[in-house]
C-alpha positions in Angstrom: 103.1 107.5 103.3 103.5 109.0 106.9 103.4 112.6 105.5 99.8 111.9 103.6 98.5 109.8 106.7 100.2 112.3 109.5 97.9 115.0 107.1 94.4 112.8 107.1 94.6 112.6 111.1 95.7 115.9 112.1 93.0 117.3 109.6 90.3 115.1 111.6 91.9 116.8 114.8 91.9 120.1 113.7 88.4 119.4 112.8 87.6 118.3 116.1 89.1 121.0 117.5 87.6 123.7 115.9 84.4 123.1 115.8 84.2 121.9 120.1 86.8 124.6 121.3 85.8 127.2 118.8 82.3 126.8 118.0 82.9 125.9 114.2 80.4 124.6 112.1 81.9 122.4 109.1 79.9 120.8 106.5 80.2 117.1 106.7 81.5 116.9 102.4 84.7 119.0 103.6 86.0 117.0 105.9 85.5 113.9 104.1 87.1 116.1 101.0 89.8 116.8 103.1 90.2 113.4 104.2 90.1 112.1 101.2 93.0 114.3 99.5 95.4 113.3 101.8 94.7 110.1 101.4 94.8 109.8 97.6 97.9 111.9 97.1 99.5 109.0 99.8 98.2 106.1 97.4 99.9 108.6 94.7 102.9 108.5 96.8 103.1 104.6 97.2 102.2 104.2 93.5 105.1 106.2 92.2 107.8 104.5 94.9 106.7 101.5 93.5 106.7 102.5 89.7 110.2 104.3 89.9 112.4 101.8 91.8 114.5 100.0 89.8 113.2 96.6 89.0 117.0 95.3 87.5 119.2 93.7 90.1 122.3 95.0 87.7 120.9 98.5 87.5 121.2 101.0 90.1 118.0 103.6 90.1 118.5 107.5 89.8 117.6 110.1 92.3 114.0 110.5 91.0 113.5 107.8 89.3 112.0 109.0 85.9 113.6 106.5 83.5 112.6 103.6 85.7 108.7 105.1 86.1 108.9 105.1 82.5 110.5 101.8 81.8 108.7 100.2 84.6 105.0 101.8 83.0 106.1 99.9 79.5 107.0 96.7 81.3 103.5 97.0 82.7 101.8 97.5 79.3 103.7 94.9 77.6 102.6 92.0 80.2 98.9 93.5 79.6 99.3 93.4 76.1 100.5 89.9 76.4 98.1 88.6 78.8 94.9 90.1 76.5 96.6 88.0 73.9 96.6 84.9 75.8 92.9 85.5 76.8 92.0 85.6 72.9 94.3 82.1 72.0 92.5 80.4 74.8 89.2 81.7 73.7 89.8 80.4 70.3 91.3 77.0 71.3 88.1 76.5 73.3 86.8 75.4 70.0 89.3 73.1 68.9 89.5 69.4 68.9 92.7 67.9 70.6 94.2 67.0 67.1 93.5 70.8 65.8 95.3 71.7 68.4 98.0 69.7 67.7 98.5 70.4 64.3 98.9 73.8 65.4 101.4 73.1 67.6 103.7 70.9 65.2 102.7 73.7 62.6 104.2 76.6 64.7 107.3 74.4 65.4 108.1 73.6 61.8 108.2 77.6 61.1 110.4 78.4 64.1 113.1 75.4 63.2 112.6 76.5 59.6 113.1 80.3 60.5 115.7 79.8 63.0 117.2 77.3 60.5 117.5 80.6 58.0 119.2 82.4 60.5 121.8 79.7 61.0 122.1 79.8 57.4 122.6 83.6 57.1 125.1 84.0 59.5 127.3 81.0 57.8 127.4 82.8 55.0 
């Protein structure tokens, strides 16, 4: 962060500078351009620190941190994934009567005692 920000004012000195001292005309887009690339490639910076620490208490990161950017990248997509799922369930239960609802409910607990009730089985035998 204090590289990219150290970059975005000494730019806006050194465009100070030059054009009172030296009698420099700059065009108004290049020092905003300027400005601007130092500070993206900061919010770049903070993004990837972010992205490729390791999230696991038990886990130590590596030097660079490119198996945790990638892991942490997936644990991102998967809690979008889930949340757009949510967003659809709740759009269809706004529909449903109270009782629909829970018939659904009991419904989706029958299958997971009966499923988890095959699994029991399966490993008994």
């Amino acid at each position: 962060v204090g590289v990219p920000l150290f970059g975005t004012f000494a730019s806006f000195i050194g465009f100070w500078y030059m054009a009172v001292y030296r009698d420099q005309e700059f065009q108004p887009a290049l020092v905003a351009t300027t400005s601007f690339v130092f500070l993206a490639v900061g919010l770049l910076g903070i993004t990837y620190s972010v992205l490729s620490a390791s999230w696991d208490d038990d886990r130590e990161g590596s030097g660079l941190g490119f198996d945790e950017f990638k892991t942490n990248v997936g644990n991102l997509q998967d809690g979008l994934a889930r949340t757009k799922e949510n967003a659809l369930l709740r759009e269809k239960m706004a529909g449903l009567s109270e009782d629909e609802i829970q018939r659904a409910i009991d419904d989706q607990e029958r299958r997971e005692a009966k499923k988890n009730s095959n699994k029991k089985d399966a490993w008994m035998e």
